[in-house]
Structures are given as structure tokens and as C-alpha cells.
C-alpha beads as a LAMMPS data file, in Angstrom:
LAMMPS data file: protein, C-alpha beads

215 atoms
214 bonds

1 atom types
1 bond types

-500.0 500.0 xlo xhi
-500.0 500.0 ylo yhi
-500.0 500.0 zlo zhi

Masses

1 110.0

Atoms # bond

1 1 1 22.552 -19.040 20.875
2 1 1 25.058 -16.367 20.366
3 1 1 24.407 -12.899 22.434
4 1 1 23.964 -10.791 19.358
5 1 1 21.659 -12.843 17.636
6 1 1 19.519 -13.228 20.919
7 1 1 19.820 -9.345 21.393
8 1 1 18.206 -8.930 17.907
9 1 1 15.521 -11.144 18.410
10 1 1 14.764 -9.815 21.528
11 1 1 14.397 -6.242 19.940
12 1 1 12.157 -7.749 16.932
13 1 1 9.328 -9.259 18.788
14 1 1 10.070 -6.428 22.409
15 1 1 9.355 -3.625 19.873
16 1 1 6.372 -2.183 20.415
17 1 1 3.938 -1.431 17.233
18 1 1 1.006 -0.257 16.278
19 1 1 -0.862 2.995 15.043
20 1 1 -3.519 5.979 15.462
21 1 1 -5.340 7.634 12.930
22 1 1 -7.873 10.337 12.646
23 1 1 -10.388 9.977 9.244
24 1 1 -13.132 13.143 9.157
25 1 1 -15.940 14.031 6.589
26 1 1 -15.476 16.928 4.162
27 1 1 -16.957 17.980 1.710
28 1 1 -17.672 15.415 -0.801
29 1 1 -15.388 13.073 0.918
30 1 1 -13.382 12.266 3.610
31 1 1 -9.790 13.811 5.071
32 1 1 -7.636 11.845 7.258
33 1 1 -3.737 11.554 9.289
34 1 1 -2.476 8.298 10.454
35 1 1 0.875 7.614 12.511
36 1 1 2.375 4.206 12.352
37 1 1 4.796 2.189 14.172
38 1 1 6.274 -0.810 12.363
39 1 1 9.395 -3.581 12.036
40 1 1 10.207 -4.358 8.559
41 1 1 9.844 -8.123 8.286
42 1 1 9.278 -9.011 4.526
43 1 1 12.777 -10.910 3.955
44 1 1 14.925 -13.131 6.758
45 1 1 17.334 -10.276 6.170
46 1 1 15.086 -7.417 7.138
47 1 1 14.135 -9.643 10.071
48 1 1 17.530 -9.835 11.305
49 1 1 18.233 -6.338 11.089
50 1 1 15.607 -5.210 13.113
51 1 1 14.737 -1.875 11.193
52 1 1 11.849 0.239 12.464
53 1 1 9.898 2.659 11.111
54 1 1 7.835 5.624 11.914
55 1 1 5.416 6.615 9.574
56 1 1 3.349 9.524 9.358
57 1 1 0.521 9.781 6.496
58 1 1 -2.484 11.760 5.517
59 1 1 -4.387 12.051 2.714
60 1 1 -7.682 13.748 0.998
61 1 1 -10.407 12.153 -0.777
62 1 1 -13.287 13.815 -2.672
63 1 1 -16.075 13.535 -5.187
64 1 1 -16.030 16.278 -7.799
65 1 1 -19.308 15.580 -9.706
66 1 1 -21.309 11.646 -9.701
67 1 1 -18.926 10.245 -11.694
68 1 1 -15.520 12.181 -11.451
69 1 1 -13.761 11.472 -8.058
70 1 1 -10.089 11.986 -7.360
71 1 1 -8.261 10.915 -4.004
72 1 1 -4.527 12.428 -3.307
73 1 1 -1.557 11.548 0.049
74 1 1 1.611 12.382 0.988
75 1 1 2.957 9.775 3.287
76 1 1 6.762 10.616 5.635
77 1 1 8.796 7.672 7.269
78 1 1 11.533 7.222 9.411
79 1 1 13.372 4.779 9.560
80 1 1 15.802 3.562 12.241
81 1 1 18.815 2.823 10.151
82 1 1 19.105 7.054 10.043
83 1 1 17.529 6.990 6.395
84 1 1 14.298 8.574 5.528
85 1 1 11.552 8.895 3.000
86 1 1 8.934 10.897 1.080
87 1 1 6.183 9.614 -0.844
88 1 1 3.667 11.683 -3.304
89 1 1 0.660 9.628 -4.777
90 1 1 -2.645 11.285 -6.732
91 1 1 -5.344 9.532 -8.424
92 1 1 -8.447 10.396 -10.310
93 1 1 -11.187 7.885 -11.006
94 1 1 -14.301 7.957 -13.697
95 1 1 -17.471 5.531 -12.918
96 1 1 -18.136 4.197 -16.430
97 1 1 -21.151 2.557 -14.942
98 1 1 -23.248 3.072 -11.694
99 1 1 -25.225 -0.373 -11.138
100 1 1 -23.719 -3.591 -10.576
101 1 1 -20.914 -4.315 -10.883
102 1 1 -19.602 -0.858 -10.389
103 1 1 -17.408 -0.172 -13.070
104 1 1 -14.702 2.673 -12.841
105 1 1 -11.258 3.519 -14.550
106 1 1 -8.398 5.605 -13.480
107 1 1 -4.947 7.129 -13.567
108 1 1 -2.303 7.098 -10.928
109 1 1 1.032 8.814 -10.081
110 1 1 3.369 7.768 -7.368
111 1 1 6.543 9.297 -6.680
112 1 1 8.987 8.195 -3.757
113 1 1 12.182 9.341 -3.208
114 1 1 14.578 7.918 -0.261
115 1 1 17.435 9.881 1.667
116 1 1 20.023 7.214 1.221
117 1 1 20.371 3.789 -0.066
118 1 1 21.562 1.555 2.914
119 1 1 21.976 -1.604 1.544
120 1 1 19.934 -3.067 4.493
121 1 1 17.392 -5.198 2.220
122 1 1 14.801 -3.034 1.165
123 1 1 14.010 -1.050 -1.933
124 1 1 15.402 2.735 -1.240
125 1 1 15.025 4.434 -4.782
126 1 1 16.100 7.698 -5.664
127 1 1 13.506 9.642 -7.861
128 1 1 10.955 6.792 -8.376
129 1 1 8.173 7.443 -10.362
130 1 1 4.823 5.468 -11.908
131 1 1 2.538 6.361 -14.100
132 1 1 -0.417 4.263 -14.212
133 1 1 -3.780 3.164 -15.645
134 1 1 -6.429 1.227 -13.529
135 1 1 -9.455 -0.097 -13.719
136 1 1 -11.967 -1.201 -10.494
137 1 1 -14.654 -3.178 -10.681
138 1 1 -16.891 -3.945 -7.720
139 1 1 -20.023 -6.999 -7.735
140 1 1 -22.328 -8.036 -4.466
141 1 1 -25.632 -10.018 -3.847
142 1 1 -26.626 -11.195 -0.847
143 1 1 -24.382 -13.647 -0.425
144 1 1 -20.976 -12.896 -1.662
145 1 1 -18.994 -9.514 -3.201
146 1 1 -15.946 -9.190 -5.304
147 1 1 -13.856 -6.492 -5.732
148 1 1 -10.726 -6.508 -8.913
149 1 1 -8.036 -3.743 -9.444
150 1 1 -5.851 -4.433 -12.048
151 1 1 -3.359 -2.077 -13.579
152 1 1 -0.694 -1.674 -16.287
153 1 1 1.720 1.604 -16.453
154 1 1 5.787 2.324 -16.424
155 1 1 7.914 2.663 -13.522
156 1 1 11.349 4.404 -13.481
157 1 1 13.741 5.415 -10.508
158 1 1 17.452 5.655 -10.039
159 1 1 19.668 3.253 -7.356
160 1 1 22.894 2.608 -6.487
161 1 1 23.666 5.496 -9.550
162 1 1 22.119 3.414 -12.129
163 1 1 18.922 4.262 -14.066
164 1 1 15.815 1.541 -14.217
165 1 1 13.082 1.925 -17.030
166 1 1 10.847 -0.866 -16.604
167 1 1 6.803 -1.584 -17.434
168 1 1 4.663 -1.957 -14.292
169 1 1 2.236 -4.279 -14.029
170 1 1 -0.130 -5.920 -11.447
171 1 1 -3.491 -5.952 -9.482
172 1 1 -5.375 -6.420 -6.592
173 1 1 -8.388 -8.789 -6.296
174 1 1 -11.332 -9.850 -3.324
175 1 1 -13.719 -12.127 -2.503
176 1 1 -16.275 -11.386 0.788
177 1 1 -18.671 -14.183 2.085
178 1 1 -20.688 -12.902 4.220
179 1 1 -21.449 -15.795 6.798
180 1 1 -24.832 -13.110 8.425
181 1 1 -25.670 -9.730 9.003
182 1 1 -22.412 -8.906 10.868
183 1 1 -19.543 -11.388 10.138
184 1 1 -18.006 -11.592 6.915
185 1 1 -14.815 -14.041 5.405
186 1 1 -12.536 -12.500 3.092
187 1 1 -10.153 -13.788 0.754
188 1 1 -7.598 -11.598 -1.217
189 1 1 -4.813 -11.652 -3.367
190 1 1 -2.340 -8.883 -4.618
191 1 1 0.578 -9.390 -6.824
192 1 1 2.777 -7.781 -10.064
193 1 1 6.130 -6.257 -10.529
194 1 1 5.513 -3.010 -9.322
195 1 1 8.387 -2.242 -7.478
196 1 1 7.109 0.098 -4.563
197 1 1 4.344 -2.382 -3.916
198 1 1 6.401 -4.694 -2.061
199 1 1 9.296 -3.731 0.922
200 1 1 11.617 -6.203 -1.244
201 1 1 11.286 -4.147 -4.440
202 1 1 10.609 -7.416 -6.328
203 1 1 8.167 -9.554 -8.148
204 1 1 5.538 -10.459 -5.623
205 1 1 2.366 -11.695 -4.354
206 1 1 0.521 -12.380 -1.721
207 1 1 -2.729 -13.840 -0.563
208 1 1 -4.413 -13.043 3.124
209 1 1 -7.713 -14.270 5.048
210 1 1 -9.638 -11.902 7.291
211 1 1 -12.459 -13.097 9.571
212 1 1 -14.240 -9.206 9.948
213 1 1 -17.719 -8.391 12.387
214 1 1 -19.147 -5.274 11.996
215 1 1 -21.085 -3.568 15.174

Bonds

1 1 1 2
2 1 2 3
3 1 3 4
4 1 4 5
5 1 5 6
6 1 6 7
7 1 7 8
8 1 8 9
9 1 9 10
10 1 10 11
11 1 11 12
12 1 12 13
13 1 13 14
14 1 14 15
15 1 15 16
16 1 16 17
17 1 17 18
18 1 18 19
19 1 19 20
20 1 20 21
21 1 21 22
22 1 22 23
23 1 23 24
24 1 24 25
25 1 25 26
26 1 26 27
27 1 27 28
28 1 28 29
29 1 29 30
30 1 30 31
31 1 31 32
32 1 32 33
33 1 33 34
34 1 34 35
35 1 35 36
36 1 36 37
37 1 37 38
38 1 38 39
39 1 39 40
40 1 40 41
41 1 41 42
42 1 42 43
43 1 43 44
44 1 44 45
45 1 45 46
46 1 46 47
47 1 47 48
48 1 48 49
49 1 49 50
50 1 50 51
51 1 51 52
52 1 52 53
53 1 53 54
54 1 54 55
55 1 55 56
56 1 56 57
57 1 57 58
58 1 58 59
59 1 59 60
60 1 60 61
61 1 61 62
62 1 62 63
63 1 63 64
64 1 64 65
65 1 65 66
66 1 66 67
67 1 67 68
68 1 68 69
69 1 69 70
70 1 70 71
71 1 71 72
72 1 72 73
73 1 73 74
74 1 74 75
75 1 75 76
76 1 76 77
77 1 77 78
78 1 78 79
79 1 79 80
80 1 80 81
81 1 81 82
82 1 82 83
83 1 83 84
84 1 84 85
85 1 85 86
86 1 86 87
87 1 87 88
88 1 88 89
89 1 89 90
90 1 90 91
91 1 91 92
92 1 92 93
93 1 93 94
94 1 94 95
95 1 95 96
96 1 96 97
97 1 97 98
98 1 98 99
99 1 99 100
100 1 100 101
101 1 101 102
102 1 102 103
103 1 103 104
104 1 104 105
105 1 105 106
106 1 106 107
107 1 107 108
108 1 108 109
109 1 109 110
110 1 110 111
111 1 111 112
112 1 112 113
113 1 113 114
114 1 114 115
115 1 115 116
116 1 116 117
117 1 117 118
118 1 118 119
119 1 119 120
120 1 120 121
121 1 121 122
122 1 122 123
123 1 123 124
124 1 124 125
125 1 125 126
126 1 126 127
127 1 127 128
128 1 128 129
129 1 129 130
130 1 130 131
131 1 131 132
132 1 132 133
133 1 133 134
134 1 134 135
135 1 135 136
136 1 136 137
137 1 137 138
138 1 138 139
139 1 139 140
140 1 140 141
141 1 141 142
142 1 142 143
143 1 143 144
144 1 144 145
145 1 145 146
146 1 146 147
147 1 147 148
148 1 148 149
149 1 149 150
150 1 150 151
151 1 151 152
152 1 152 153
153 1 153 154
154 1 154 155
155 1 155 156
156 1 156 157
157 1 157 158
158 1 158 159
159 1 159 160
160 1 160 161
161 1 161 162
162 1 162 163
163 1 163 164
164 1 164 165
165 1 165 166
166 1 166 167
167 1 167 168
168 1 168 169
169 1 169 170
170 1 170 171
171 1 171 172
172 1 172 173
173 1 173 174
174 1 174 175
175 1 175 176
176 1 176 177
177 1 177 178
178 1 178 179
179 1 179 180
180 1 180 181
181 1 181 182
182 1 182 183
183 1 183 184
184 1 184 185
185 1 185 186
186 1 186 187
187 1 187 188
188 1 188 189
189 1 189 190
190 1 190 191
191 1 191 192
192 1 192 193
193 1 193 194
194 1 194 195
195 1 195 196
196 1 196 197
197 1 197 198
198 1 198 199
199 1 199 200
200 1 200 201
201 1 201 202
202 1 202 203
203 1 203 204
204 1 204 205
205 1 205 206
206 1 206 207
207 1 207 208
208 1 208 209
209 1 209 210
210 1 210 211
211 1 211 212
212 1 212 213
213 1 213 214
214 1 214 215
């Protein structure tokens, strides 16, 4: 095994991760900061690069009346190739109905904007921006609950000098069983060609399994 491919290894799985966060009440809602320690591992390139990142987030969440809520963050990384990034997202929600399912639709804005573009495998826009429109809808009974979040809206940002206009499109979806009182199984998928969704920048999605036991 050559020395600088063992060195980089070593670093990826030696590099400690992990991260803190404080979530309070207020008001109508909640407040909260989180720190975060990660190693970009999306793509076999990323992987072999060994880029780290620091990020620092926090974010408010409120209920203006029953139905109207709105929930806004502003989320810093660094990153360990020298490059950094900013991150703006807002959101207001309306409950369209109150029993089950819960039925609520909403607009979202997301802007991210990256110091440089490194060329080191993952998506480093200049001046991104998405508007979008999205709907949740949220079902339980006693045995299972589902949760949906689909959403359709534009996405535009600028790379490399060039200018991208493209549609975004995608969604989020959940299924809980809950095996008793305390332990539930979860199934989820998330996919769509929004372009911040995903490290990559592409097309994506993903699926995940979480085993979860509440105290």
C-alpha cells in the first residue's frame, strides 16, 4: 500500500467527529445552536481527499397564530481545504387541516454562497438560490405513522463563471412502526434534483433504517 494513500486513510477513519447542540423553548417555539464536526464522504473522491468540516448552525422556530408557523437558520462551515461557506434558509408553513393526517403547505428560500470553488468534489456554488413550494402531510394510529414532504420550485446559482437556471424538484417521505411503547422502526427515503440537497450537487436519493427507543 503506498505511504500516501495509507496516510489518507489513516486521517479518514483517525478523525475525530461528532457534535453539541443546545435547543431551548421560546415563545411559541423553540431556539437552538449546534456545532458539528464532520468528513465529507458522499463520493470515493471526497473520501480520498479527506476534507473536514466545521459547522456551526442555529436557527429559530415559532408559531405565529394555530395555523401560521414560520421556522428560519443561518448555518457557517469550514472547511479544511481553506474554503468556506454561508447558508440562509426561511420557511413559513399554513395547516390546511388540523386532524389526521395533518395537512400543511409552505414556501421556502435557501440561499448558499461558497468562498471558492476548489474543484475537490463537492458542489461549491456562488450565489445559489431556491425558491420553493412544499407541502407536509403527517398520518398515525396505533400502529404505524407516515410522514411525506414533497416539493417543486427553481434553483439558480453561478460556478466555475457560468450561470445554471434549472427547476427543482424532490421530496422527503417516512414510515414509523412502532414495535411498543418505547421502540420504534423507521424507514425513509429522500431524493430529487435539488442541488444543495446532496454534497455531490447531483441527482440523488437515498433510503436509511433507524431502530429509535425513547426513555
Amino acid at each position: 500500500m503506498p505511504l500516501k494513500y495509507f496516510i489518507k486513510r489513516h486521517n479518514l477513519y483517525s478523525t475525530p467527529i461528532g457534535g453539541v447542540g443546545l435547543n431551548l423553548l421560546a415563545g411559541r417555539g423553540s431556539v437552538g445552536l449546534n456545532v458539528n464536526k464532520s468528513v465529507l464522504t458522499d463520493t470515493a473522491e471526497l473520501m480520498e481527499d479527506v476534507i473536514r468540516v466545521l459547522s456551526i448552525n442555529c436557527f429559530i422556530n415559532q408559531s405565529v397564530t394555530d395555523r401560521i408557523s414560520f421556522y428560519a437558520n443561518y448555518n457557517r462551515r469550514w472547511y479544511s481545504d481553506d474554503n468556506q461557506a454561508d447558508s440562509v434558509q426561511g420557511s413559513v408553513r399554513y395547516k390546511i387541516n388540523f386532524g389526521n393526517p395533518t395537512v400543511s403547505l409552505g414556501y421556502r428560500v435557501v440561499y448558499l454562497d461558497f468562498k471558492k470553488q476548489k474543484r475537490h468534489g463537492y458542489f461549491d456554488p456562488d450565489d445559489f438560490w431556491s425558491n420553493q413550494l412544499f407541502l407536509t402531510i403527517y398520518y398515525e394510529n396505533p400502529k404505524v405513522y407516515v410522514y411525506l414532504e414533497p416539493f417543486i420550485g427553481h434553483q439558480t446559482f453561478r460556478r466555475y463563471g457560468l450561470w445554471s437556471y434549472d427547476k427543482a424538484y424532490g421530496g422527503t417521505g417516512t414510515l414509523g412502526i412502532k414495535l411498543n411503547e418505547n421502540l420504534n422502526f423507521e424507514m425513509s427515503i429522500e431524493g430529487g434534483n435539488y442541488a444543495a440537497g446532496t454534497t455531490s450537487g447531483w441527482k440523488y436519493y437515498q433510503t436509511g433504517f433507524l431502530l429509535k427507543y425513547v426513555f
